[in-house]
PyMOL Python script that loads the backbone (N, CA, C, O; Angstrom):
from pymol import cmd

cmd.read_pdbstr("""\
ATOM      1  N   UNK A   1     -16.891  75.171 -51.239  1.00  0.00           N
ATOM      2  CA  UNK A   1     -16.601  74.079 -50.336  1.00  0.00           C
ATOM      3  C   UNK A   1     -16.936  72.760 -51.017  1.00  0.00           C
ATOM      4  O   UNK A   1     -18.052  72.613 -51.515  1.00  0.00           O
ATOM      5  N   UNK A   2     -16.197  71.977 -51.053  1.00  0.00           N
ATOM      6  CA  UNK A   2     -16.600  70.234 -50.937  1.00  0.00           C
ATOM      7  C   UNK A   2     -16.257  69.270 -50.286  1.00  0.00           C
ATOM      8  O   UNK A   2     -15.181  69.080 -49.718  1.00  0.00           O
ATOM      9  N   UNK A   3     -17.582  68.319 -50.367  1.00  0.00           N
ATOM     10  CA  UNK A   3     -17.312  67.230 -49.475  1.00  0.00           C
ATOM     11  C   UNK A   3     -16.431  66.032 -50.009  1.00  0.00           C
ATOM     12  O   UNK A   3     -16.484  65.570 -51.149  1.00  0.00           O
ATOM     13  N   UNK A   4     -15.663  65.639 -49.043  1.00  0.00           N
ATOM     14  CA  UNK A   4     -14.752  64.724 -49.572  1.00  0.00           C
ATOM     15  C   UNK A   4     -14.556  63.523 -48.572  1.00  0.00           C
ATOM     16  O   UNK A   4     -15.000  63.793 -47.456  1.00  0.00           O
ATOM     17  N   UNK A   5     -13.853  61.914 -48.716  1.00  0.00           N
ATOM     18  CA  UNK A   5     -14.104  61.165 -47.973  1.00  0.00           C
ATOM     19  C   UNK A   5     -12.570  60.516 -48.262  1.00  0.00           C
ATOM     20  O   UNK A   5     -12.210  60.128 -49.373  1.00  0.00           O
ATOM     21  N   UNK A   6     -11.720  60.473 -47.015  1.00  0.00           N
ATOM     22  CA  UNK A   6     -10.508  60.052 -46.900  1.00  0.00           C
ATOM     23  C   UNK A   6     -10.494  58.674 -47.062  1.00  0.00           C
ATOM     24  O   UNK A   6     -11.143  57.767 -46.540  1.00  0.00           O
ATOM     25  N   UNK A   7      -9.524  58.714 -47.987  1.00  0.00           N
ATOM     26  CA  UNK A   7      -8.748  57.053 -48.168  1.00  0.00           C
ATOM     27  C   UNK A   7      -8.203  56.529 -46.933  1.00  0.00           C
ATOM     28  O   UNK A   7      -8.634  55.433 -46.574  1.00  0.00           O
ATOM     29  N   UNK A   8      -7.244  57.169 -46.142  1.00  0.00           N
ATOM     30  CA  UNK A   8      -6.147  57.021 -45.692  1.00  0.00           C
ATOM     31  C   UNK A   8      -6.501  57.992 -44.295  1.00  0.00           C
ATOM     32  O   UNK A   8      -7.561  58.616 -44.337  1.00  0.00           O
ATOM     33  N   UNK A   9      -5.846  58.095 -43.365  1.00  0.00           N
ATOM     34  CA  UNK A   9      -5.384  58.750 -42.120  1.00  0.00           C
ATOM     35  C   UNK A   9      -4.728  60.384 -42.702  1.00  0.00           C
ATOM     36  O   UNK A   9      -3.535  60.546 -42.958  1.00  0.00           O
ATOM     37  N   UNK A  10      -5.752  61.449 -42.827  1.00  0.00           N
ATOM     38  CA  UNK A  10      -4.747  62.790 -43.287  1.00  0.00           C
ATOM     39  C   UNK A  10      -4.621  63.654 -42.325  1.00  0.00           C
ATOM     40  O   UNK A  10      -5.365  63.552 -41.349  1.00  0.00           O
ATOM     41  N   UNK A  11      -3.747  64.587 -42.389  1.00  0.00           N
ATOM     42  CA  UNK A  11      -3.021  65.516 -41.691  1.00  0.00           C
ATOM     43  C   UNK A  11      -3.512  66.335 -42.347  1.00  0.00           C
ATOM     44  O   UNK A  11      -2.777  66.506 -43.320  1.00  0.00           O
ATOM     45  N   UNK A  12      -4.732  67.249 -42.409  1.00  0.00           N
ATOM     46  CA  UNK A  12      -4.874  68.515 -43.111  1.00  0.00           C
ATOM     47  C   UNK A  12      -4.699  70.212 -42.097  1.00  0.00           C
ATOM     48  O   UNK A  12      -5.698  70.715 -41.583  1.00  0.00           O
ATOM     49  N   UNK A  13      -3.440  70.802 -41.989  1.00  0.00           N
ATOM     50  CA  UNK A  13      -3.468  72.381 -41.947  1.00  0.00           C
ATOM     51  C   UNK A  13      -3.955  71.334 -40.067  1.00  0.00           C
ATOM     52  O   UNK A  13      -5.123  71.475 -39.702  1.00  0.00           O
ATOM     53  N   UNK A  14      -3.187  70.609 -39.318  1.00  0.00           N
ATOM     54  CA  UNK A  14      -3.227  70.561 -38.258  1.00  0.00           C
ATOM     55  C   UNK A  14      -3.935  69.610 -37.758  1.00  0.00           C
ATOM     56  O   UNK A  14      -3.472  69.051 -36.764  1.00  0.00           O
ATOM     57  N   UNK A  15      -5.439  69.090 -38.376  1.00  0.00           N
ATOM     58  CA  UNK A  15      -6.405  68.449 -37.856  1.00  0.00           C
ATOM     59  C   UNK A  15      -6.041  67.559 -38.881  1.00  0.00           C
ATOM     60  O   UNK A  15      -5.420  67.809 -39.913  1.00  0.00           O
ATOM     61  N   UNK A  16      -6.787  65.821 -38.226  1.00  0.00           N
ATOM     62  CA  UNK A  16      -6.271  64.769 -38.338  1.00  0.00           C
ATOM     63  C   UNK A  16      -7.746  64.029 -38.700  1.00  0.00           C
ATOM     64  O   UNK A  16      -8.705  63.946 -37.933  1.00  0.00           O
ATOM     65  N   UNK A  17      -7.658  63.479 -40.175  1.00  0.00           N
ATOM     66  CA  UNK A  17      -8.772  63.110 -40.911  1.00  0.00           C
ATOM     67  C   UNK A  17      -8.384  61.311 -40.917  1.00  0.00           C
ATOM     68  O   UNK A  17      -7.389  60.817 -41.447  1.00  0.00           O
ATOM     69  N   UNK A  18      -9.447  60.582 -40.194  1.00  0.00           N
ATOM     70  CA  UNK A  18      -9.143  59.526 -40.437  1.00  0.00           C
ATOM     71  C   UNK A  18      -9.928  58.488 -41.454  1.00  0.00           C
ATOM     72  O   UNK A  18     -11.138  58.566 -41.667  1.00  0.00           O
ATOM     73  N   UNK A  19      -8.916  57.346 -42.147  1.00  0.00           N
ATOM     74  CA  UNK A  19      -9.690  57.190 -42.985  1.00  0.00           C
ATOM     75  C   UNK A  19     -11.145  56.833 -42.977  1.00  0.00           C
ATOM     76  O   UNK A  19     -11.750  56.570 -41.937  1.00  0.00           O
ATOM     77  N   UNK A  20     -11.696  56.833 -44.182  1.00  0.00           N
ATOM     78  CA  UNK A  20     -13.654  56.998 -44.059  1.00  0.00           C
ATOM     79  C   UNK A  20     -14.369  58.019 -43.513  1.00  0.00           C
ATOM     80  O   UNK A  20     -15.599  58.017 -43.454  1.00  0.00           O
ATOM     81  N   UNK A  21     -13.507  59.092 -43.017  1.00  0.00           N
ATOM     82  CA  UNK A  21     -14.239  60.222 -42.933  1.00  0.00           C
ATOM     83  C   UNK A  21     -15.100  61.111 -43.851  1.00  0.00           C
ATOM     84  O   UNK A  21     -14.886  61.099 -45.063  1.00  0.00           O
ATOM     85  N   UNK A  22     -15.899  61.748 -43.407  1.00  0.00           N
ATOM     86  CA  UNK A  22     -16.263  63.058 -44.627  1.00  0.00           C
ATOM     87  C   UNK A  22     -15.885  64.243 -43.975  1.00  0.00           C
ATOM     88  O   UNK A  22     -16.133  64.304 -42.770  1.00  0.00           O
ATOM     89  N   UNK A  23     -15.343  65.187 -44.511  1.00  0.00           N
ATOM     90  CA  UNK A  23     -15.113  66.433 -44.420  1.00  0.00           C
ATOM     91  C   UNK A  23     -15.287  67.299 -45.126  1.00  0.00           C
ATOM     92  O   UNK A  23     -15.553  66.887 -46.255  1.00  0.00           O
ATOM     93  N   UNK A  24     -15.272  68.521 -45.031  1.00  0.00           N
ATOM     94  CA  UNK A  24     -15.097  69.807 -46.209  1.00  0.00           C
ATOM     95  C   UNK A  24     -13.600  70.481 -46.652  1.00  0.00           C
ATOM     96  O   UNK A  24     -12.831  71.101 -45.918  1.00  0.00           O
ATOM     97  N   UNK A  25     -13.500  70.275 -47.562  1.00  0.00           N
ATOM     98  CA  UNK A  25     -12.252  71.598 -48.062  1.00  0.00           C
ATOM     99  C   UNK A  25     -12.596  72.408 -49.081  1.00  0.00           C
ATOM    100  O   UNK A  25     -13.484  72.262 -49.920  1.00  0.00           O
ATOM    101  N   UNK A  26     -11.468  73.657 -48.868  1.00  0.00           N
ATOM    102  CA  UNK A  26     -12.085  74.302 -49.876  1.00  0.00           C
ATOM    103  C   UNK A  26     -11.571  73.848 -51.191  1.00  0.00           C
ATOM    104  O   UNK A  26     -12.348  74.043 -52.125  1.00  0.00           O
ATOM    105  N   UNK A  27     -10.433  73.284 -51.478  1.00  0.00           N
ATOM    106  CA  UNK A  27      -9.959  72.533 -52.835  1.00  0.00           C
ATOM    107  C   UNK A  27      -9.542  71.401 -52.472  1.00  0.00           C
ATOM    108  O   UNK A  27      -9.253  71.202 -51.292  1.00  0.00           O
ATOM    109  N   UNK A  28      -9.446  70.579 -53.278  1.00  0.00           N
ATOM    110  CA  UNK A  28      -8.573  69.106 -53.271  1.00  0.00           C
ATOM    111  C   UNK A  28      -7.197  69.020 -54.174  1.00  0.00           C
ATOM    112  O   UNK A  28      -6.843  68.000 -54.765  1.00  0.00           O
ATOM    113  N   UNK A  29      -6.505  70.232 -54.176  1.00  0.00           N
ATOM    114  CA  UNK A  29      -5.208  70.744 -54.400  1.00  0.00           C
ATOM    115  C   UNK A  29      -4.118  69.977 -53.456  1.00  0.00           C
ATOM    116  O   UNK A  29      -3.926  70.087 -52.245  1.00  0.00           O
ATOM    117  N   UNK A  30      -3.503  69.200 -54.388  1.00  0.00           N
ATOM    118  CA  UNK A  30      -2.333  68.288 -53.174  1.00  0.00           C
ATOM    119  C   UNK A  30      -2.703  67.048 -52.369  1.00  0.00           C
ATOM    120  O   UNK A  30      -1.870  66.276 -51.894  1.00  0.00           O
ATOM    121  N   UNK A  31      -4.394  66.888 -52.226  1.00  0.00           N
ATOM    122  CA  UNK A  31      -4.789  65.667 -51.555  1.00  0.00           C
ATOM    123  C   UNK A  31      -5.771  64.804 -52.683  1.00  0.00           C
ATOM    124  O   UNK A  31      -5.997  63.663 -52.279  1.00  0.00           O
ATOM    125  N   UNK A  32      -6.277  65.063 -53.760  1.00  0.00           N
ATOM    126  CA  UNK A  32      -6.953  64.547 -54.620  1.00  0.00           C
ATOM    127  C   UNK A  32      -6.474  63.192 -54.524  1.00  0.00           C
ATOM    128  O   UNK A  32      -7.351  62.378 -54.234  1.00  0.00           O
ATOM    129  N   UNK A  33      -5.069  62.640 -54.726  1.00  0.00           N
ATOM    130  CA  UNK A  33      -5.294  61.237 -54.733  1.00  0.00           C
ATOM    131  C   UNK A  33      -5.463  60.391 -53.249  1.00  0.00           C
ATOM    132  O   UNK A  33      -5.735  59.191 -53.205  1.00  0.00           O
ATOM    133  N   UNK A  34      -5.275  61.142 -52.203  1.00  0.00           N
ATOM    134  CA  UNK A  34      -5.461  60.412 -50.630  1.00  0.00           C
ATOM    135  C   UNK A  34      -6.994  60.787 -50.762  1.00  0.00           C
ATOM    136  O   UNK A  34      -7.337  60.190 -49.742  1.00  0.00           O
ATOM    137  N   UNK A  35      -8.559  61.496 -51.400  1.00  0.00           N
ATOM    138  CA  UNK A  35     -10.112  61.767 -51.307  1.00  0.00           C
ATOM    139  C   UNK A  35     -10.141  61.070 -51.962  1.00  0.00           C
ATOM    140  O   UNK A  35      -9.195  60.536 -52.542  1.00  0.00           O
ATOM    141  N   UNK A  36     -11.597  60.813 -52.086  1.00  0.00           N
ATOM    142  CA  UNK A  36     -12.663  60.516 -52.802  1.00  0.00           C
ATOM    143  C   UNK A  36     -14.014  62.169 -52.328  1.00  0.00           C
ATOM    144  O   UNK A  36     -14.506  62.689 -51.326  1.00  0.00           O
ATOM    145  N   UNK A  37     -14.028  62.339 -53.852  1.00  0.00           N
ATOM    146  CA  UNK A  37     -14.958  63.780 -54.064  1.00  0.00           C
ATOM    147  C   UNK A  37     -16.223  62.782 -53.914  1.00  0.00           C
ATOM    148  O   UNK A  37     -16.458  61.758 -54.556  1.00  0.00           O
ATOM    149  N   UNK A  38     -17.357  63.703 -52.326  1.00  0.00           N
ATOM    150  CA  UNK A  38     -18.308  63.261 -52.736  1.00  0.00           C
ATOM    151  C   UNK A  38     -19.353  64.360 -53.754  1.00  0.00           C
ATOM    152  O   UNK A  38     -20.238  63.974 -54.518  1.00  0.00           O
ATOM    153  N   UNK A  39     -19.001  65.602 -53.531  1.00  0.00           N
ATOM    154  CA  UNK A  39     -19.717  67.009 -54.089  1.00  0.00           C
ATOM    155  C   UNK A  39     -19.418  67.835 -53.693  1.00  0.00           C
ATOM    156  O   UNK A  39     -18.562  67.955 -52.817  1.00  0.00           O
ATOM    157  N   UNK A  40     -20.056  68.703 -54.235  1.00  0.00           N
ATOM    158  CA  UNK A  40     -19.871  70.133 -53.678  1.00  0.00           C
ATOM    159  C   UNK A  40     -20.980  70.672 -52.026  1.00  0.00           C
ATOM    160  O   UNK A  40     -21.898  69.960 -51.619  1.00  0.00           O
ATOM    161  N   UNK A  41     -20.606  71.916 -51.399  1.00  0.00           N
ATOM    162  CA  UNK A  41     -21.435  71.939 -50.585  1.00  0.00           C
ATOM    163  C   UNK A  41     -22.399  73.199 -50.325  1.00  0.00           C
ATOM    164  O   UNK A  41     -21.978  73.781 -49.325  1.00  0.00           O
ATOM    165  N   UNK A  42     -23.499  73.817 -50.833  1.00  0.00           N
ATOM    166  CA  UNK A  42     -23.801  74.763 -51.207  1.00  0.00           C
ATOM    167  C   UNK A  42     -24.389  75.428 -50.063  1.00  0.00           C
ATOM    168  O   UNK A  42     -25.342  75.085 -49.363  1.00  0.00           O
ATOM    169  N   UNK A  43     -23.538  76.580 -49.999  1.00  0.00           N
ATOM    170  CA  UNK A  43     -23.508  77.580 -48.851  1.00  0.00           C
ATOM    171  C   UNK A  43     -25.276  78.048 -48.651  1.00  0.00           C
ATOM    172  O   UNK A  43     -25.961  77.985 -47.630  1.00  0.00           O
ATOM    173  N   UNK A  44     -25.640  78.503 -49.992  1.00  0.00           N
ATOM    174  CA  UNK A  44     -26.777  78.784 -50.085  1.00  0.00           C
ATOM    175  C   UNK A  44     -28.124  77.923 -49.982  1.00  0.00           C
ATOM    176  O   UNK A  44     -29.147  78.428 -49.518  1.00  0.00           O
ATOM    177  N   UNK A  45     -28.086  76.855 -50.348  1.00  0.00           N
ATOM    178  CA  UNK A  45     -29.445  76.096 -49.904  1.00  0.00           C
ATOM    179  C   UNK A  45     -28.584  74.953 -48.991  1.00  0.00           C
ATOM    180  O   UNK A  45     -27.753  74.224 -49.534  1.00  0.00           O
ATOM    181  N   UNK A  46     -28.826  74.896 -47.808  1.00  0.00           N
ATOM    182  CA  UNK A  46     -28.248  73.921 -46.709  1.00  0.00           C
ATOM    183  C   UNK A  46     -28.902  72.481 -47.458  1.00  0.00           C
ATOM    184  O   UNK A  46     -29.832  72.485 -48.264  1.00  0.00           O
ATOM    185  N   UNK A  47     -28.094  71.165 -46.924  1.00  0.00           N
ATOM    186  CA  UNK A  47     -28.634  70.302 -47.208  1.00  0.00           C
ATOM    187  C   UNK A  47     -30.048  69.553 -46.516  1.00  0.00           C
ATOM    188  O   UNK A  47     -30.514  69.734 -45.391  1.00  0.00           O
ATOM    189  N   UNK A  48     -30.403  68.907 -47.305  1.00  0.00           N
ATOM    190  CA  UNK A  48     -31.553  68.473 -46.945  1.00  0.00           C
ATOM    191  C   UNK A  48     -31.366  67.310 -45.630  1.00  0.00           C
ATOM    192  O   UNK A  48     -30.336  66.640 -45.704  1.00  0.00           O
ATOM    193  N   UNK A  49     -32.358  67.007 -44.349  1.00  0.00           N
ATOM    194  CA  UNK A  49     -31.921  65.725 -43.946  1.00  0.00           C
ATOM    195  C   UNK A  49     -32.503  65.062 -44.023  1.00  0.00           C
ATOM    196  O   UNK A  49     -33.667  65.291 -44.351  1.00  0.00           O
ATOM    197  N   UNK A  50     -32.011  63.708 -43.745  1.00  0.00           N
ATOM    198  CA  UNK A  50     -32.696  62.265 -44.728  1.00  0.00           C
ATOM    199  C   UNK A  50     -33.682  62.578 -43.672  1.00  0.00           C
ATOM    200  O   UNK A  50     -33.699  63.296 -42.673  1.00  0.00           O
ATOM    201  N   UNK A  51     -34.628  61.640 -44.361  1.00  0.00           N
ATOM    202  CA  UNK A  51     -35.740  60.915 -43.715  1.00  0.00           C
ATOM    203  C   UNK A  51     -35.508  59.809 -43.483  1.00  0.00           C
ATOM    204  O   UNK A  51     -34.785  58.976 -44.029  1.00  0.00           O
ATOM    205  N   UNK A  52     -36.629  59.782 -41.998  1.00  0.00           N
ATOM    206  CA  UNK A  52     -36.349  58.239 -41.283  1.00  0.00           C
ATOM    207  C   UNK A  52     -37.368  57.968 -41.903  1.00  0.00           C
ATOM    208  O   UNK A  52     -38.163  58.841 -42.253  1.00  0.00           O
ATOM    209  N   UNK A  53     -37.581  56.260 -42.237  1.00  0.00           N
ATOM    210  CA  UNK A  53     -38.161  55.597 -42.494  1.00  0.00           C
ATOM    211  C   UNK A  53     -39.682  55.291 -41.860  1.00  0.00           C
ATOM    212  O   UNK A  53     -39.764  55.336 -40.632  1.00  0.00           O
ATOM    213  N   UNK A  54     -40.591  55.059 -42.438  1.00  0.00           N
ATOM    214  CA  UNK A  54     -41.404  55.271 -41.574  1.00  0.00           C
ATOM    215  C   UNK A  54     -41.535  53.795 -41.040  1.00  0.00           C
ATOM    216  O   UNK A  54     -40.834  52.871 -41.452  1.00  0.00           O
ATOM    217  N   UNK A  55     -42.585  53.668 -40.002  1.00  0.00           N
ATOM    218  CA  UNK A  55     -42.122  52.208 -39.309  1.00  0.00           C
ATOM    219  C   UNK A  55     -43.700  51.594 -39.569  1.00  0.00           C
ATOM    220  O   UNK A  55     -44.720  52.282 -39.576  1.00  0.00           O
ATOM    221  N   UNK A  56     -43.634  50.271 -39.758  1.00  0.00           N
ATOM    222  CA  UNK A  56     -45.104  50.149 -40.348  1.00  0.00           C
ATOM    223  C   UNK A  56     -45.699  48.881 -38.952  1.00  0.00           C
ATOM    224  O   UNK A  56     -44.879  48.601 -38.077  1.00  0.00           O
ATOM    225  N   UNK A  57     -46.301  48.605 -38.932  1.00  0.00           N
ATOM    226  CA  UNK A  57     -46.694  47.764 -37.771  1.00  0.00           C
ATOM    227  C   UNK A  57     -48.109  47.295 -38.507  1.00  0.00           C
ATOM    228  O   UNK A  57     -48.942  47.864 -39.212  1.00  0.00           O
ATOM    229  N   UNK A  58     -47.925  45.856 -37.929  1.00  0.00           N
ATOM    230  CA  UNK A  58     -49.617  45.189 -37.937  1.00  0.00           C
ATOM    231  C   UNK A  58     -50.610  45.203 -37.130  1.00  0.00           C
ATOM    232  O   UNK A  58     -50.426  44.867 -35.960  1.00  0.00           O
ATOM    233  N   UNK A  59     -51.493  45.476 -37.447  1.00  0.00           N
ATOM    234  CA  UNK A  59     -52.506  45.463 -36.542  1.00  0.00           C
ATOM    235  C   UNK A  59     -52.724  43.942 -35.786  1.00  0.00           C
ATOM    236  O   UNK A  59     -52.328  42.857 -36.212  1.00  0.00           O
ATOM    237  N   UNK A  60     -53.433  44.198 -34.612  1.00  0.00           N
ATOM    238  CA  UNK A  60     -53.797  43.244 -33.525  1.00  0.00           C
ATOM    239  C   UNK A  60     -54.917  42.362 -34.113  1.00  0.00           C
ATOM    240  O   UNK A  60     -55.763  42.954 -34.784  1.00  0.00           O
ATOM    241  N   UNK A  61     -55.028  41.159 -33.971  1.00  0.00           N
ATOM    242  CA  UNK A  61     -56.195  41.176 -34.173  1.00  0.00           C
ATOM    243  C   UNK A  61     -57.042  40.901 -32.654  1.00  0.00           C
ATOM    244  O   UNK A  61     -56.522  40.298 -31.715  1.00  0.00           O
ATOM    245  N   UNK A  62     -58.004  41.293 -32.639  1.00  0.00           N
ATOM    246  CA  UNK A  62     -58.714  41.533 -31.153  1.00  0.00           C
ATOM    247  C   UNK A  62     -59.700  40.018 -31.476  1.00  0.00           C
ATOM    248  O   UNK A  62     -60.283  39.569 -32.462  1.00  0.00           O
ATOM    249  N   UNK A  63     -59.508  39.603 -30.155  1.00  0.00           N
ATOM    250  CA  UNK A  63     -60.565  38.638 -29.075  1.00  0.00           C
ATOM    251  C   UNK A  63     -62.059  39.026 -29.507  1.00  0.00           C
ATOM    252  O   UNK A  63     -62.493  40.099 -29.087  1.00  0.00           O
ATOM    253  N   UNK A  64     -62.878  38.225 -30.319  1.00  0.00           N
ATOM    254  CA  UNK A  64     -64.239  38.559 -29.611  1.00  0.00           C
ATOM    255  C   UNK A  64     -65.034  37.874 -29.504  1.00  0.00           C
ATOM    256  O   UNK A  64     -66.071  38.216 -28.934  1.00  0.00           O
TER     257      UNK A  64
END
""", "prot")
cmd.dss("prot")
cmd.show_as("cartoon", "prot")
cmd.util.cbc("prot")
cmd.orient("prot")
């Protein structure tokens, strides 16, 4: 499988990829120049998910 990211508005096998999407195919046979390849997608180790950022805050300063 790879991930790929439409140029354009595609018609793939029925379903309708609009452009800036990401999707999966199994080749880029016939659409290579309407993608952009972002990688491959490995069945076996799932991807990782991002991390949120952590959020940092200032302290108060207290009354005394």
């Amino acid at each position: 499988m790879m991930q790929v990211k439409a140029k354009c508005n595609l018609n793939i096998d029925g379903k309708w990829h609009m452009g800036g999407e990401v999707f999966e195919v199994e080749s880029t046979d016939g659409i290579a120049e309407y993608v952009e390849e972002i990688g491959y997608v490995s069945e076996v180790f799932p991807p990782e998910p991002a991390e949120k950022p952590k959020r940092s805050t200032r302290s108060r300063k207290r009354a005394e």
